[in-house]
N, C-alpha and C positions, 0 to 999 in steps of 0.2 A: 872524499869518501862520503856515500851516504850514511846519514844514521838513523836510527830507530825512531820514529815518529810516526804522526798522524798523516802526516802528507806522504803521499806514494814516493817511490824510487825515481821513478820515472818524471814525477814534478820536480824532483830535488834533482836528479839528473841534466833537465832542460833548464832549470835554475845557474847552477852552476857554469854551464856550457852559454846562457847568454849571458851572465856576469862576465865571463872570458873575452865572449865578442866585445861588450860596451866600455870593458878595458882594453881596447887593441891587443889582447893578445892576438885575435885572429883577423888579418884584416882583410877589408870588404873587396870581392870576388878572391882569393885565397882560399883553396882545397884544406877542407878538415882534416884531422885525422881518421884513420879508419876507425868504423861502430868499435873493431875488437879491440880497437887500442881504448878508446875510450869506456870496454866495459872494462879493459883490467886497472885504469887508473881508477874508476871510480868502485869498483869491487862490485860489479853488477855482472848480470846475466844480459847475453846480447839482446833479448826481447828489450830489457827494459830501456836499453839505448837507443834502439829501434824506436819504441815511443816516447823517448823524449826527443827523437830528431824527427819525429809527426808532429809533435806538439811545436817546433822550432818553425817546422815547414810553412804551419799554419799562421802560424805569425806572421812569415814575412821574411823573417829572419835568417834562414838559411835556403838554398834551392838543390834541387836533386840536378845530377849532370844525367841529357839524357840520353849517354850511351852506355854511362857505367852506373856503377852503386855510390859514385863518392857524392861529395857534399859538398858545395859552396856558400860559404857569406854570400849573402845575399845584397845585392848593391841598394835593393826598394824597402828596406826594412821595413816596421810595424807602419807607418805613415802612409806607403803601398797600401797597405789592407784595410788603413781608415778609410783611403779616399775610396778604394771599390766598396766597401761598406757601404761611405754615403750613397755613392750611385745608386745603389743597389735599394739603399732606404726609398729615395725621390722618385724611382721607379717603382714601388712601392704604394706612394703617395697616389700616383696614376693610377694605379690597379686599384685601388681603393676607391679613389672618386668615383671612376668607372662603375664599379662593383656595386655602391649606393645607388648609383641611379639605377641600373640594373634594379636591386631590389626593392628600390620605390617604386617601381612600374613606368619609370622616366627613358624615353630614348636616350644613348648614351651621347652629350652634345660634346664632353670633354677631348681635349685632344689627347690623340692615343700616344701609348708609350714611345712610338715611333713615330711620332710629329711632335714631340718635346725633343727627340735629339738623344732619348736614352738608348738607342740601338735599338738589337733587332727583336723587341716583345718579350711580353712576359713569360717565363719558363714552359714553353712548349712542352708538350707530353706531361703537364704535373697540372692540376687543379688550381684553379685562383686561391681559394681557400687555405690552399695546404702552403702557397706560395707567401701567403700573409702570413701565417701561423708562425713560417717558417722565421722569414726578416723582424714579425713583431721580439721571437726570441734572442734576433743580436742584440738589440738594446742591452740584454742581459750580461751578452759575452764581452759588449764593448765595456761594462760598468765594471765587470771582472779583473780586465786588462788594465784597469785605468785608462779607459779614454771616452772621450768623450763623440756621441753619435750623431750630434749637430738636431738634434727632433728637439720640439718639446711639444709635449700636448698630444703627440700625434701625427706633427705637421714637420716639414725640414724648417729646419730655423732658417 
């Protein structure tokens, strides 16, 4: 049951629902129960189940089936979403260098995101800028989580 506090429903909701997972109640690729079962044990309104199986989604921790509404354990749990993180930091680091020299007035000699092996470029159709802003912010989400982002300084460790 949730209770009356500072943290929302819906934290205390995706709380409780990943203590379940990390205790085997639910195990990994195994269908959840349905939102409406889990708004009446936790005495919630289906929104707030709904975002706390967003908040699970993002983790790592559960995945949507994609022909229905139901839910699975997720086989890549949170360790999945470290390692696309780091990529995504190192790819990062690229855009960055690049982007210095660019703004020193340097032809850009570095090798591009796609001759390091990160795939196919930096996020097409969004601004370098807006793409840095964005990844400088995981740091924040990974310290949140508890984990750790592999940077320091700046740089991928």
């Amino acid at each position: 049951m949730v209770t009356v506090s500072r943290v929302p429903a819906y934290l205390q909701v995706a709380a409780a629902i990943r203590r379940r997972i990390n205790l085997g109640e639910f195990e990994v690729g195994s269908k959840l129960p349905t939102q409406e079962s889990f708004a009446r044990r936790y005495r919630v309104s289906g929104t707030v189940v709904r975002s706390a199986m967003d908040v699970l989604t993002e983790e790592g921790r559960v995945r949507p089936d994609a022909h229905s509404t139901a839910l699975y354990v997720s086989e890549e749990g949170p360790e999945a979403a470290q390692a696309e993180l780091a990529q995504a930091l190192r790819r990062l680091d690229v855009v960055e260098e690049q982007l210095a020299q660019l703004l020193n007035g340097a032809s850009s000699t570095a090798p591009t995101v796609q001759e390091r092996g990160f795939g196919g470029g930096a996020w097409p159709g969004r601004s370098v800028l807006r793409g840095v802003s964005v990844l400088r912010g995981a740091d924040n989400v990974l310290a949140r989580l508890g984990l750790r982002s592999g940077r320091t300084h700046g740089r991928a460790a």
